[in-house]
N, C-alpha and C positions, 0 to 999 in steps of 0.2 A: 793708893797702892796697898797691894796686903803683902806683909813680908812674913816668910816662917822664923820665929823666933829660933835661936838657938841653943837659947838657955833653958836649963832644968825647969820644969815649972809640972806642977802637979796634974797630968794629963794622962792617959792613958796610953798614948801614940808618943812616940820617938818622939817627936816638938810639937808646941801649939803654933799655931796659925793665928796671927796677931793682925789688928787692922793698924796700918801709918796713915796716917794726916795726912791727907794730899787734897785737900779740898774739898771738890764736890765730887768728888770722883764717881761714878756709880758702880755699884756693886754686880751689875749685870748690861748685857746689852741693849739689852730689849727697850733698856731707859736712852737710849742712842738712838733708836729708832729712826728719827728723824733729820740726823745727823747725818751728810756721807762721808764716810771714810773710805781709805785706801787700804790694800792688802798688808801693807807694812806697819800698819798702827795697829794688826789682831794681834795680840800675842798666844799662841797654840801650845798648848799643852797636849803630848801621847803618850798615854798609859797602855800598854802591851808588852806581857811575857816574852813573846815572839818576836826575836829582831829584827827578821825578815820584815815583818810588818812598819816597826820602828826605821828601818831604813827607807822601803817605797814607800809609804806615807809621809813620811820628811821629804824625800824627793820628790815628789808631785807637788807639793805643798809650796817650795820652793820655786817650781817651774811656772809657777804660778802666779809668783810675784812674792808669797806670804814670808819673810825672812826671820820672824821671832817666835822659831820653834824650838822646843825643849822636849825630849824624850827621857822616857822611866821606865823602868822594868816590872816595875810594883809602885802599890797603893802606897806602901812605907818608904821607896827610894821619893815617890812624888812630896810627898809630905814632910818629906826628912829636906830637901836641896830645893823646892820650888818656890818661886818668889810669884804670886800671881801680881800681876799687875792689869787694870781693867784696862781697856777692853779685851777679855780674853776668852778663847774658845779651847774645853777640855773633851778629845779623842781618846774613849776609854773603854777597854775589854772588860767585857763582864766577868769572865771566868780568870782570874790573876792568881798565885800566889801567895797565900797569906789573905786580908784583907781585899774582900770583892770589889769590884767596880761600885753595883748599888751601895754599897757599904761604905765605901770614901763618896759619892754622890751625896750620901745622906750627912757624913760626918761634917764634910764642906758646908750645907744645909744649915746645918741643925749651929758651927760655928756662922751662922749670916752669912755666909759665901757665896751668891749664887750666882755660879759660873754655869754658863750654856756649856748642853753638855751633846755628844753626838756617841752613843755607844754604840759598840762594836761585838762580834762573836759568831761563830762560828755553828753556832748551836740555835737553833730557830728558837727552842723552846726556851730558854734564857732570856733569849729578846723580847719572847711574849711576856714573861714574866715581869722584864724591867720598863716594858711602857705599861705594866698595872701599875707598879710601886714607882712608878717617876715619868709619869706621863709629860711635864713639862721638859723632858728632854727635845733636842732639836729633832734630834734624827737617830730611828736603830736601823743600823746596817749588818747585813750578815753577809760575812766570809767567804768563800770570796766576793767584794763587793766593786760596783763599775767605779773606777773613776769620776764618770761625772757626778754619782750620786753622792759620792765625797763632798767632792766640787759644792755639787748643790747645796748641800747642806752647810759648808763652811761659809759659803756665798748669802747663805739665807740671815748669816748671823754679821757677817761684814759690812754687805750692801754691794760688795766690791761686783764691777762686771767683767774681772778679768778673764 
């Protein structure tokens, strides 16, 4: 489990992002692989300024079976209140307030983090941009995006056939 600390500690960002002992836990999915899991053991994280978004993405998400979702406004609200716990999938606008999408992708990174990542936006050329600098993202979708290719891409990282 990675839990966001809460205490002062010399960091740039509002809290550091601490790993807890949980075993073997892995750090990403893709070490799952081989594993099946079910919709309710992803934990989702969504990062989006737009609440509209924040809301039908939680609700698809949900109709879908996936029930351990957590929404943010910003790079700093995620970092500040998120407790990731593996296995999990991060839904994230490139274009945010403050601190970019690539830019908490890399921060996650650069702290051992590697959460699968499915970004989002509204702007073509951002997306091109974010599969030069973070090609191992799962999936860039752009705005308005279908349903199923959500789907698919949450599903690519789950296993789930729901």
């Amino acid at each position: 489990m990675i839990v966001i600390d809460s205490k002062e500690q010399p960091n740039p960002l509002p809290r550091s992002i601490q790993k807890v002992d949980s075993g073997s836990a892995p750090h990403s999915l893709k070490s799952l692989k081989n594993q099946a899991m079910r919709p309710v053991d992803l934990n989702i994280f969504i990062v989006d300024d737009d609440e509209s978004i924040l809301r039908s993405v939680r609700r698809l998400l949900l109709s879908s079976g996936y029930i351990k979702i957590a929404t943010f406004e910003s790079a700093e609200d995620f970092l500040r209140d998120a407790v990731l716990e593996c296995p999990c999938l991060l839904i994230l606008d490139l274009l945010l307030p403050g601190m970019s999408g690539v830019a908490l992708h890399r921060h996650l990174q650069e702290a051992d983090h590697f959460v699968d990542t499915v970004f989002i936006s509204a702007r073509e050329q951002e997306l091109e941009k974010a599969r030069t600098k973070c090609p191992e993202a799962i999936a860039f979708l752009q705005k308005p995006f279908e349903k199923v290719a959500l789907l698919a891409a949450v599903r690519s990282v789950s296993g789930a056939d729901t």
